[in-house]
C-alpha positions as YAML, in Angstrom:
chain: A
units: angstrom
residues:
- id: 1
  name: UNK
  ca: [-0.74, 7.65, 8.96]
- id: 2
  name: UNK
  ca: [-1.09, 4.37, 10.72]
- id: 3
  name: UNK
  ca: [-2.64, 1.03, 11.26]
- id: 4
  name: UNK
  ca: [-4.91, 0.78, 14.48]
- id: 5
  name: UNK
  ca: [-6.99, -1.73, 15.92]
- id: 6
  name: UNK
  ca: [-10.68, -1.04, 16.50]
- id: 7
  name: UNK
  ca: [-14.32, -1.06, 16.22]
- id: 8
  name: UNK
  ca: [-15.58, -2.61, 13.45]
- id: 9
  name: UNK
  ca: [-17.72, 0.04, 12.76]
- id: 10
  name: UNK
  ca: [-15.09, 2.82, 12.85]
- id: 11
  name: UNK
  ca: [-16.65, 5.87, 11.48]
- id: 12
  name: UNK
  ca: [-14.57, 6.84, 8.33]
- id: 13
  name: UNK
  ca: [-14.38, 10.12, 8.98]
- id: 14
  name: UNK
  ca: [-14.73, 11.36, 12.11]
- id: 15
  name: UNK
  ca: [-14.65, 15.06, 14.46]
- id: 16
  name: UNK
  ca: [-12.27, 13.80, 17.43]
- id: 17
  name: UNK
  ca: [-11.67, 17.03, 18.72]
- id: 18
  name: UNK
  ca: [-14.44, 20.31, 17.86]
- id: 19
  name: UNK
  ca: [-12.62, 22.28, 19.90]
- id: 20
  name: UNK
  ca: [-9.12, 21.90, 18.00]
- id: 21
  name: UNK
  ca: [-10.58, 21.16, 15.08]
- id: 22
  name: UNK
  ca: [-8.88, 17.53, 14.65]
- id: 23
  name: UNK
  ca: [-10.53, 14.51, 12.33]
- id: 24
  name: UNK
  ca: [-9.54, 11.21, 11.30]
- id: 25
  name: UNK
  ca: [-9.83, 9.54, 7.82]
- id: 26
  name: UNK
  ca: [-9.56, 5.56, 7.82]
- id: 27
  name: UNK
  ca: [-9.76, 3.03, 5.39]
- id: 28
  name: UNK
  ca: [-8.79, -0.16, 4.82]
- id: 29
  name: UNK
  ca: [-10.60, -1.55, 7.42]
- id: 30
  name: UNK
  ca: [-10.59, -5.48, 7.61]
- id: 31
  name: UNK
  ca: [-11.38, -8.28, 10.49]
- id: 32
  name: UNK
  ca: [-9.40, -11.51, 10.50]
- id: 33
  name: UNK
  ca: [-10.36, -14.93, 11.82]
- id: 34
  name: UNK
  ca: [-10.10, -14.02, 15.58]
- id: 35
  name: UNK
  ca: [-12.20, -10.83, 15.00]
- id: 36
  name: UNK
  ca: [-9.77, -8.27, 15.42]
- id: 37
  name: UNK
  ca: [-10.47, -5.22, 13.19]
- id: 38
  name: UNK
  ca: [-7.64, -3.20, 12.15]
- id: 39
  name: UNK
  ca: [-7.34, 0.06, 9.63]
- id: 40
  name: UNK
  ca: [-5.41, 2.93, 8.29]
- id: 41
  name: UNK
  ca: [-5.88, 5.97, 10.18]
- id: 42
  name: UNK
  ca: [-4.89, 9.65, 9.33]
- id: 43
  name: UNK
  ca: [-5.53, 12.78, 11.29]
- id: 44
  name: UNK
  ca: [-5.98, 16.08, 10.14]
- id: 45
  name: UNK
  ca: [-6.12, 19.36, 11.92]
- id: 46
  name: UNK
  ca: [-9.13, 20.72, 9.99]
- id: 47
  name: UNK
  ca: [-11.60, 18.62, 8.13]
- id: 48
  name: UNK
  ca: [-9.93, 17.22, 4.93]
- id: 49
  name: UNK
  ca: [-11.75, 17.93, 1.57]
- id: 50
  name: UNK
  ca: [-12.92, 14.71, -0.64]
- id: 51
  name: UNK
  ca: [-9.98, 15.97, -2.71]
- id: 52
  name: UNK
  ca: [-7.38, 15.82, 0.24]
- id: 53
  name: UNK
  ca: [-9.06, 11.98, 1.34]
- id: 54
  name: UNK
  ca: [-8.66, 10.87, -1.60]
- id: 55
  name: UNK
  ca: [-4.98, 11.87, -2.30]
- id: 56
  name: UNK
  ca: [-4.11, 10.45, 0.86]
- id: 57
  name: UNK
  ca: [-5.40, 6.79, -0.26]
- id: 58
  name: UNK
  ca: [-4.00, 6.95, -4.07]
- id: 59
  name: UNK
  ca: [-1.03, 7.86, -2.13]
- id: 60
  name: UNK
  ca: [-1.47, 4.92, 0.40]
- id: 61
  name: UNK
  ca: [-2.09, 2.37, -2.44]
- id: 62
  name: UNK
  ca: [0.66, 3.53, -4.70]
- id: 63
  name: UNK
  ca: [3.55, 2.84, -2.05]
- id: 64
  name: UNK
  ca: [1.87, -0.64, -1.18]
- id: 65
  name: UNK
  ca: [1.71, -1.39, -4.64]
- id: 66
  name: UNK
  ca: [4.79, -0.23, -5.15]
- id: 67
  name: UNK
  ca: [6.36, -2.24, -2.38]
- id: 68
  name: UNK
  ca: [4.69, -5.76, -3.66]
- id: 69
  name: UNK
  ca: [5.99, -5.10, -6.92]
- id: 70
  name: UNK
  ca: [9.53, -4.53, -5.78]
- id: 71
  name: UNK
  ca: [9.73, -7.16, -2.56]
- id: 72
  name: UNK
  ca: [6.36, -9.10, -3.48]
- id: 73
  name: UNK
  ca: [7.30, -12.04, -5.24]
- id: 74
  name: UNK
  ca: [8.86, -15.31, -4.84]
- id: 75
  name: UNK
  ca: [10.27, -17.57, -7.51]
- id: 76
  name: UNK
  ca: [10.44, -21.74, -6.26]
- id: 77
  name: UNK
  ca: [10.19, -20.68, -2.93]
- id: 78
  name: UNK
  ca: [12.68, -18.11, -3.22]
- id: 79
  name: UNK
  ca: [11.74, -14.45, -2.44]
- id: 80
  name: UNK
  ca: [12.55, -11.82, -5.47]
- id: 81
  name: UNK
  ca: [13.57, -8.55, -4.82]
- id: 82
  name: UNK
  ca: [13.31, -6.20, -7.41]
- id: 83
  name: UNK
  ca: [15.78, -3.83, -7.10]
- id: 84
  name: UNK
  ca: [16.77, -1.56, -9.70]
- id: 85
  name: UNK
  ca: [19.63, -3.35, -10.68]
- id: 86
  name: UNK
  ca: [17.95, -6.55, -10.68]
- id: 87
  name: UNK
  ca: [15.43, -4.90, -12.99]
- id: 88
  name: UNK
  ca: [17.95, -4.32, -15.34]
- id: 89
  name: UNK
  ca: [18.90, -7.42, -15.12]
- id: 90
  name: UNK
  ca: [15.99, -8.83, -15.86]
- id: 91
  name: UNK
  ca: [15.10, -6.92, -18.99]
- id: 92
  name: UNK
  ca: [18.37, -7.86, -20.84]
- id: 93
  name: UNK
  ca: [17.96, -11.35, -19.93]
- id: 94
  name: UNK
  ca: [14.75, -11.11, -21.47]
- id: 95
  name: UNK
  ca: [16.03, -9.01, -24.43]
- id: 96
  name: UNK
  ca: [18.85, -11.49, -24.71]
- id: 97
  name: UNK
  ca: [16.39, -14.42, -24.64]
- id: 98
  name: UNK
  ca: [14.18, -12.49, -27.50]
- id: 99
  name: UNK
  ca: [17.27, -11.63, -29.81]
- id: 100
  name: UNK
  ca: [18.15, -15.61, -29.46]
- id: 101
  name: UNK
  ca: [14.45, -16.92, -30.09]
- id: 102
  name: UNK
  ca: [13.71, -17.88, -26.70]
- id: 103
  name: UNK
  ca: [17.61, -19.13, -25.73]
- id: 104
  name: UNK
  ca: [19.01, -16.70, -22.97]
- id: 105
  name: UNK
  ca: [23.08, -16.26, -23.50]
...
């Protein structure tokens, strides 16, 4: 999987190769400002079931959801990253604050 400049009107699935059987799924196609189009590509050495396309993009979305939520954010300027101990962090700051009505110890 990978992001790939192109056409704007990429065919979303797409036979590259009949005789070895190769196809391409993209999504995620955009164009910015300048007019460059860019998407997600994946190729697949037989042509993917609905089942199999849409795995791969649940998949896709998950880890860049995933990676806003941990790396995403930015408090007064300042980027946040959410690691796992800063998670736990976090929570019993916010536990803390609870416990004292609103005060954090």
């Amino acid at each position: 999987m990978r992001r790939v400049q192109g056409n704007p009107d990429v065919a979303l699935l797409e036979c590259t190769n009949p005789v070895k059987n190769k196809w391409r799924v993209r999504w995620d196609v955009s164009t910015d400002e300048s007019g460059t189009t860019s998407y997600m590509e994946a190729e697949f050495d037989h042509r993917p079931s609905v089942d199999e396309v849409k795995s791969l993009i649940e998949g896709w979305i998950s880890d860049a959801t995933r990676e806003r939520i941990i790396s995403g954010f930015t408090y007064e300027g300042v980027p946040v990253w959410l690691s796992a101990e800063n998670q736990t962090n976090y929570e019993r700051a916010y536990i803390q604050s609870k416990m004292g009505n609103g005060v954090s110890v």
